[in-house]
C-alpha positions as CSV (number, residue, x, y, z in Angstrom):
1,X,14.7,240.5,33.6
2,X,17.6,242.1,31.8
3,X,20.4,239.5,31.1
4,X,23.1,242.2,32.4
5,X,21.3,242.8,35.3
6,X,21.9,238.9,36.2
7,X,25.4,238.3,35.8
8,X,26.2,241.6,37.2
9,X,24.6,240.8,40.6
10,X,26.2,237.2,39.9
11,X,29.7,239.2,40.1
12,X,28.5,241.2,42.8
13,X,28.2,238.4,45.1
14,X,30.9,236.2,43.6
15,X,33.0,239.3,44.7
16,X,31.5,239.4,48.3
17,X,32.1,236.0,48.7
18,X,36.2,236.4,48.4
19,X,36.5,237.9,52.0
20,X,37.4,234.9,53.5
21,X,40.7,234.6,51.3
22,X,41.9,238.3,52.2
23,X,41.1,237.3,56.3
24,X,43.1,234.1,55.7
25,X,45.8,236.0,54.0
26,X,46.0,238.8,56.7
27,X,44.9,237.9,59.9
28,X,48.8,235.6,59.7
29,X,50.5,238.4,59.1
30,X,49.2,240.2,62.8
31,X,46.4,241.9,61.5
32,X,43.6,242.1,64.3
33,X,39.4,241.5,63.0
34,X,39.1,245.0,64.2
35,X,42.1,246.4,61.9
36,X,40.8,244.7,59.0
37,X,37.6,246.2,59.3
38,X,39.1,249.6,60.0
39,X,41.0,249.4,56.9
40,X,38.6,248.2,54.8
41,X,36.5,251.2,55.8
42,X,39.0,253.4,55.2
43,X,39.8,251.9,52.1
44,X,36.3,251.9,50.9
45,X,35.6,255.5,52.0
46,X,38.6,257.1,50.3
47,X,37.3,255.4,46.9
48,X,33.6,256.8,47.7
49,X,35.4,259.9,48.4
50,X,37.2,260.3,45.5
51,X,34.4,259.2,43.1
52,X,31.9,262.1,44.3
53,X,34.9,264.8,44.3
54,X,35.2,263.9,40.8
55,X,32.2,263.3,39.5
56,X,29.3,264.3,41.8
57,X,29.8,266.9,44.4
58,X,26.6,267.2,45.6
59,X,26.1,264.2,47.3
60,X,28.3,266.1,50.2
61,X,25.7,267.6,51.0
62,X,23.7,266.6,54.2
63,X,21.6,267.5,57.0
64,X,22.1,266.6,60.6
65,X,19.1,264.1,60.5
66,X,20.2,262.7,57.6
67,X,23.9,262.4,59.5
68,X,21.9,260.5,62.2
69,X,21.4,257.8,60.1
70,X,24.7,257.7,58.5
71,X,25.9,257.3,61.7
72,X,23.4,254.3,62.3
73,X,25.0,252.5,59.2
74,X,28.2,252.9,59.7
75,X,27.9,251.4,62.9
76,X,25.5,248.9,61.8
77,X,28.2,247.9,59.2
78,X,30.9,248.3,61.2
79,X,29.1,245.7,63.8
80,X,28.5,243.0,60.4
81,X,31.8,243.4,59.6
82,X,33.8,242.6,62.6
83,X,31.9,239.7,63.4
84,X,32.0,238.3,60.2
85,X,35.5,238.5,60.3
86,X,36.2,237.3,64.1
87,X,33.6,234.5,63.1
88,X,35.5,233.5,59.9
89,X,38.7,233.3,62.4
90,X,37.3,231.1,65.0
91,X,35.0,228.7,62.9
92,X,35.8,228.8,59.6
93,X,34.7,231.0,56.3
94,X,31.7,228.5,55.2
95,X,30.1,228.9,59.0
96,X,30.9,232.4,59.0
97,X,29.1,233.3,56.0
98,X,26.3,231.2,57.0
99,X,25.6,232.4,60.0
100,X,25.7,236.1,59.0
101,X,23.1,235.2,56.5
102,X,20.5,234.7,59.0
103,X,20.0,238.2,58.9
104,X,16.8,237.2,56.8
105,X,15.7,235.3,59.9
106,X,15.5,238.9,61.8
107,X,14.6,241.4,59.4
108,X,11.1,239.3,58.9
109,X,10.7,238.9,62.4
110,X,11.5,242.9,62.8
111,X,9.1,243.6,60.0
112,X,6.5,241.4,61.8
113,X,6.7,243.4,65.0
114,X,7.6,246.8,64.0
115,X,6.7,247.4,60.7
116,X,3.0,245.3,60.8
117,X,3.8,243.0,58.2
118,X,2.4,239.4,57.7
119,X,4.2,236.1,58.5
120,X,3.0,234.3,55.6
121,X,3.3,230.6,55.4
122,X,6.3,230.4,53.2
123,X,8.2,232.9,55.3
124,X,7.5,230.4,58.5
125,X,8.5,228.1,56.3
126,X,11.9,229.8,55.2
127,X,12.5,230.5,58.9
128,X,12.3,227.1,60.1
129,X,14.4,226.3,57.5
130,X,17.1,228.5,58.3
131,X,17.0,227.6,62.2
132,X,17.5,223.7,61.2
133,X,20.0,224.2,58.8
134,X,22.2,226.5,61.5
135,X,22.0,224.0,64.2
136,X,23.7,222.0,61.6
137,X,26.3,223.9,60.3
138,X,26.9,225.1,64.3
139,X,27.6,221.9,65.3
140,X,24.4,221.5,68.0
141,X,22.5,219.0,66.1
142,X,24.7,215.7,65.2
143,X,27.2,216.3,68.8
144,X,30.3,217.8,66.8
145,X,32.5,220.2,68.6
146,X,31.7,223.7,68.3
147,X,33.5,226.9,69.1
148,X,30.1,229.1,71.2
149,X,32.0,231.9,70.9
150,X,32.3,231.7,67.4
151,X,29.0,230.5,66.6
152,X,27.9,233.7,68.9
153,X,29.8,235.9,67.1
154,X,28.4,234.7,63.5
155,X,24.7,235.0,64.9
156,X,25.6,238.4,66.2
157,X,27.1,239.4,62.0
158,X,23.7,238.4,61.3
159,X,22.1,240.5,63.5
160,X,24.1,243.6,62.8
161,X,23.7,242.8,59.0
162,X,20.1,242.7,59.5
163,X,19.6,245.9,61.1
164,X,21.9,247.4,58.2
165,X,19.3,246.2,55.9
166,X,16.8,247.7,57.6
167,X,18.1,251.2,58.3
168,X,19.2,250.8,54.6
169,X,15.3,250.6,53.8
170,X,14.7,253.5,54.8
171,X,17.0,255.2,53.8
172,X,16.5,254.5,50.3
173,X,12.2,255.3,51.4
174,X,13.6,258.6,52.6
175,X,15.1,259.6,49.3
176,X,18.8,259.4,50.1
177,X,21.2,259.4,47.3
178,X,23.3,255.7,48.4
179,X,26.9,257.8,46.8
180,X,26.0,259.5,49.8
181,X,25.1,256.9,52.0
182,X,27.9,254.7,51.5
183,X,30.4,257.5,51.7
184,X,29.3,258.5,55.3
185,X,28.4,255.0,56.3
186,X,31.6,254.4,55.4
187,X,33.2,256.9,56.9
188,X,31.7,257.2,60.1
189,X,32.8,253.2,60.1
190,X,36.3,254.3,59.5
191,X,36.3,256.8,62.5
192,X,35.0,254.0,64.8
193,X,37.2,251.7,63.8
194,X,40.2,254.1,63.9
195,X,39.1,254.4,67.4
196,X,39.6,251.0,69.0
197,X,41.8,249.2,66.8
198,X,45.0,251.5,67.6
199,X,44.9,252.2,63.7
200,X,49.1,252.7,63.8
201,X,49.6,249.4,64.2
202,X,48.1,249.1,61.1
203,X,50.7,251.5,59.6
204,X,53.5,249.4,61.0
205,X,52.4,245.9,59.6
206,X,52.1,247.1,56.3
207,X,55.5,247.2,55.7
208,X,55.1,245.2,52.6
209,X,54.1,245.9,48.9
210,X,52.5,242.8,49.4
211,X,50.5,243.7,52.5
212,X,49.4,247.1,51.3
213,X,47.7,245.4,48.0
214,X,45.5,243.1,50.6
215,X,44.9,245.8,52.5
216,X,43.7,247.7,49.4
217,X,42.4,244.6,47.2
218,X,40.0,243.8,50.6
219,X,38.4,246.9,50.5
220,X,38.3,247.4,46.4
221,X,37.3,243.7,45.6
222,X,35.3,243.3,48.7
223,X,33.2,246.6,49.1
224,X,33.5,248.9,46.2
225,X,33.3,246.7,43.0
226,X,30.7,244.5,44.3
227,X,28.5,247.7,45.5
228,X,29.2,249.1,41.9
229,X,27.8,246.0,40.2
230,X,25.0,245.2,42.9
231,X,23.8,248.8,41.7
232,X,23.9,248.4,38.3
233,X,22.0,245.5,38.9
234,X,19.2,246.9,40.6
235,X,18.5,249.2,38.0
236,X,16.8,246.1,36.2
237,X,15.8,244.3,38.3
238,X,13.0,243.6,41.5
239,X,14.1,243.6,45.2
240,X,13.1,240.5,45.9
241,X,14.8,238.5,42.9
242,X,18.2,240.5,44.2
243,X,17.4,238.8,47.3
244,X,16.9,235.2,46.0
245,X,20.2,235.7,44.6
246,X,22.0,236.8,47.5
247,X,22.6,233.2,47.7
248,X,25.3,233.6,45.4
249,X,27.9,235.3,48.1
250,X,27.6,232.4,51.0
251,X,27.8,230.1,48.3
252,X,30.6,231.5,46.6
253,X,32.5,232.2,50.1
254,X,32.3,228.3,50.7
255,X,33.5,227.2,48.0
256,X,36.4,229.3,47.8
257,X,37.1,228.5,51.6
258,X,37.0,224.8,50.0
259,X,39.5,225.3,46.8
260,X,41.5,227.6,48.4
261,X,42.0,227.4,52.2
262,X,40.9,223.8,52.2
263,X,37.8,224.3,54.9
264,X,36.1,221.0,53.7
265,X,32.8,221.1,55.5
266,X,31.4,217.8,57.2
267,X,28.6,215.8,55.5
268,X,26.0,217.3,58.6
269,X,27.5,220.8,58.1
270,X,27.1,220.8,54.3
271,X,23.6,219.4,54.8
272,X,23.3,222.7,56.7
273,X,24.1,224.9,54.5
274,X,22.2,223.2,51.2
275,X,18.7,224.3,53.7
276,X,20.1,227.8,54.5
277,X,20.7,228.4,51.0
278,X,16.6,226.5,50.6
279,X,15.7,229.6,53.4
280,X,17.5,232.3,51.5
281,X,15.6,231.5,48.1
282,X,12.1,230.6,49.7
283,X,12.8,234.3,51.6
284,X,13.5,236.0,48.0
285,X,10.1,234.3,47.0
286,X,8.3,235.6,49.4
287,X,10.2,239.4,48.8
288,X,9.1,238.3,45.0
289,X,5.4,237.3,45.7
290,X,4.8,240.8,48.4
291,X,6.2,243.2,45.6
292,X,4.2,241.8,42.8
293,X,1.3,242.2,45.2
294,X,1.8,245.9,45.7
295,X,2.0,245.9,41.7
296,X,-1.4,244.4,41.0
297,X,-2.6,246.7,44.2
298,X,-1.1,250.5,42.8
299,X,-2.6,248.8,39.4
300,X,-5.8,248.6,41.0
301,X,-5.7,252.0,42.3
302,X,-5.1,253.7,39.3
């Protein structure tokens, strides 16, 4: 595996991981979940815009079935978003992040009963895992308060971001360029945020140098540098070890939310998280172990 292609996925999710600092920072100074996520999007779109006007025009271009599923991921990331961020607000960042990484939990199950594939062993494994380690970190095992709502909310980031991953998939089966998938994904999330979060209240809280660089640092050092380097990355490198190292982001997110916001997580919560981040790697195994598969089997083939 290319060297590069490590550390640059490394940065990718390091980068992911600092949303809870810009939701701490701007959800005091009367900034809504939903107008974060708008502006985010907006932010996000304008620099996917403004990349492909400069350097590559043609990934305008689109057809209406293709603009079906651009709609699909904007709202898919639209939906990951919002809870991540509402979650983040009534739990804290460490359970927020956690919980939306249980997508892996329901793109295997989709997989299982829509795609036909196999729940092998280590999968079940991975999944059990996962299930343990949230009714940990939630609060349900060991008789700790809880926020439901919150813990809801997080399962629900998971879900959305799950679904993302798998319209993503085909997507990318389909042949679409991702320039132009992010761009429309990003800016069909911009028009449905736009049109709930009354976006001129947005407009009048920035009133601040200082407000407009979080607005803008959230969605540069959130989205678009951390999509730039995830990319780069997977030039060199297999699906499935990208996945292992997903684990980077919630672990990143945690301790930042430690260092920075203070969001020391009890010994039973921490516990939880060490076997979610056990899930996420034994998942990226299994990702590892099918591909290689498919190798040996378009090998044979030939």
């Amino acid at each position: 595996m290319n060297k590069k292609a490590f550390i640059y996925i490394i940065i990718a999710g390091m980068l992911w991981g600092t949303s809870g600092l810009f939701v701490s920072a701007l959800a005091p100074l009367g900034f809504s979940s939903l107008q974060m996520t708008a502006a985010r999007a907006a932010v996000s779109f304008l620099c996917f815009f403004t990349y492909v006007l400069l350097f590559k025009r043609e990934a305008l271009k689109a057809r209406l079935s293709q603009m079906l599923f651009f709609l699909a991921h904007g709202i898919s990331i639209f939906g990951t978003a919002y809870c991540y961020f509402s979650a983040m607000q009534m739990t804290s960042v460490s359970t927020a992040v956690v919980l939306m990484y249980t997508a892996p939990i329901f793109v295997t199950v989709f997989s299982v009963i829509f795609l036909g594939e196999r729940l092998t062993p280590l999968k079940t494994v991975a999944i059990a895992l996962m299930l343990v380690g949230c009714c940990l970190v939630s609060g349900i095992i060991g008789g700790m308060k809880f926020d439901a709502v919150g813990i809801l909310v997080g399962f629900l980031s998971g879900l959305c971001y799950s679904v993302y991953n798998i319209i993503t998939k085909i997507e990318m089966r389909k042949g679409f360029d991702p320039i132009s998938t992010s761009m429309y994904g990003f800016f069909f999330m911009t028009l449905i945020g736009c049109s709930v979060c009354k976006p001129w209240e947005i407009v009048s809280l920035s009133s601040s140098v200082w407000t407009v660089v979080l607005l803008i640092g959230m969605g540069v050092v959130t989205t678009v540098l951390p999509y730039f380097f995830y990319t780069l990355a997977m030039r060199d490198m297999p699906a499935g070890t990208a996945s292992s190292l997903s684990i980077v982001e919630p672990l990143a997110a945690t301790i930042f939310g430690i260092a920075f916001l203070s969001q020391v997580p009890d010994l039973l919560c921490a516990l939880g998280i060490v076997i979610i981040f056990a899930a996420i790697v034994l998942l990226g195994m299994a990702e590892n172990k099918k591909e290689k598969t498919a190798e040996k089997t378009g090998e044979k083939k030939k």
